[in-house]
C-alpha positions, 0 to 999 in steps of 0.5 A: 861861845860865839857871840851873835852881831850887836845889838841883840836882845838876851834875858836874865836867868840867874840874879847877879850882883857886879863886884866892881863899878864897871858892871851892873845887877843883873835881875831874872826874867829881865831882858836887856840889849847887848852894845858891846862884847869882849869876843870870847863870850864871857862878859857882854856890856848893855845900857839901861833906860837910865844911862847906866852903862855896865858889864855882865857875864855871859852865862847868866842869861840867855839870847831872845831869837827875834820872831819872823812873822811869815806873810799869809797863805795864797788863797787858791782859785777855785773854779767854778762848778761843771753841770750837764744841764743848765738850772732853771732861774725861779723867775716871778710871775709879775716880772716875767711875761707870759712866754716865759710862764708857757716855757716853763710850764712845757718844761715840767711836762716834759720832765713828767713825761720822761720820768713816768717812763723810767718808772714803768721800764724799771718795774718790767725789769723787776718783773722778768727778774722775778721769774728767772732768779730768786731774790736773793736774802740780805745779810744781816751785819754783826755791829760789835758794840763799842767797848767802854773805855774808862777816862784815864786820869791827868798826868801829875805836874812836872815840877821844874826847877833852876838847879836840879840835883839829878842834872849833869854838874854846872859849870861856873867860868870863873876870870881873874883879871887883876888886883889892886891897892896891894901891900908893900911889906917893908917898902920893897917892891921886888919882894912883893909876888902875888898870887891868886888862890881859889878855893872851893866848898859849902855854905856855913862850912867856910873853914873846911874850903879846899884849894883848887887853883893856884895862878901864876905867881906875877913878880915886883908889882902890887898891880898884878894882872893875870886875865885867866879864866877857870872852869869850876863844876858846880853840883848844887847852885844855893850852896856851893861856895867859891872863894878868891884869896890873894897871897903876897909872898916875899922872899923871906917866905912871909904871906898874906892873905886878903879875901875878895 
């Protein structure tokens, strides 16, 4: 997962509690600023109003892509409309003097005139073409009527949800990091071997858990740290239970185990 340049802004989409001092809860729909970054993707620090400052897995939000606000479209140039004759301004009476009133009234006669000759010349063409061909009879369309089309009903609601079982199993990066405030059994450090164990299983069936990891086995210590991180798939997110339990094994092949 590469990690975008700090800041960013990301949003909740899964509640989270933080297991230790160093990280914070985590609400859905809340959005946050990422400060800092582990470079490999899995934990993201952010600071709140507050002055809280804190670690939070990665994959329990999502990155807010900031919105561009484009500038507005060029307004094109129109240009102006191209007339064969000039129009004629509609001039008042009182503000024009008498030549204007004599030109305009010439204009009118004149524009009478022409079109008194366009009407007797279009009526002789109709009546030569009377004589030589037969007025032709006007089809009549067929207009089909429009089919009434019945109003489909609303498609029903998708119901969506967080965690589907018909989705692809989820995955769950899972990081041991390290153990502390161990027990040292009979005050030998060098028989003290830690090793972490993850099991997995349902919710109310917690003594039917099954092992499905096994860490390294780190020698001589009480502070063990092993930084590895494990890809668990997860078919159903409310009652898929995943459980970490350290095993102190000594050379007497002695264990203990303790829950976290």
């Amino acid at each position: 997962m590469n990690n975008p340049p700090v800041p960013f802004k990301v949003k909740v989409i899964a509640p989270y509690v933080g297991s230790s001092e160093s990280e914070i809860n985590l609400t859905v729909g809340e959005t946050l600023e990422v400060t800092a970054t582990d470079d490999q993707g899995v934990w993201w620090q952010s600071s709140r109003p507050d002055g809280t400052i804190g670690w939070f897995p990665a994959n329990y939000t999502e990155v807010v892509v900031p919105t561009v606000n484009l500038p507005p479209p060029p307004i094109p140039n129109i240009p102006p409309p191209i007339t064969a004759t000039n129009p004629i301004p509609n001039i008042p009476q009182n503000e024009a003097g008498p030549s204007s009133v004599v030109e305009t009234t010439k204009i009118t006669k004149a524009n009478s005139k022409r079109s008194g000759l366009k009407k007797k010349k279009s009526m002789l063409k109709k009546s030569q073409g009377s004589t030589t061909s037969k007025p032709k009879k006007k089809k009549k369309k067929k207009t089909k009527k429009a089919a009434s089309k019945k109003p489909l009903p609303p498609k029903p609601a998708k119901e969506t949800s967080l965690f589907s079982k018909k989705q692809p199993p989820t995955f769950v990066k899972l990081q041991l990091i390290e153990a502390k405030d161990l027990k040292i059994v009979g005050g030998n450090l060098s028989k003290t071997s830690p090793t972490a164990l993850v099991f997995f299983g349902k919710f109310g069936e917690e003594n039917k858990m099954k092992s499905i990891y096994t860490s390294s086995t780190l020698k001589s210590t009480i502070e063990p740290k092993w930084n590895e991180l494990i890809n668990i798939p997860v078919e159903d997110a409310e009652s898929d239970v995943i459980s970490v339990r350290i095993c102190l094994l000594y050379t007497s092949d002695a264990a203990d185990e303790e829950d976290s």
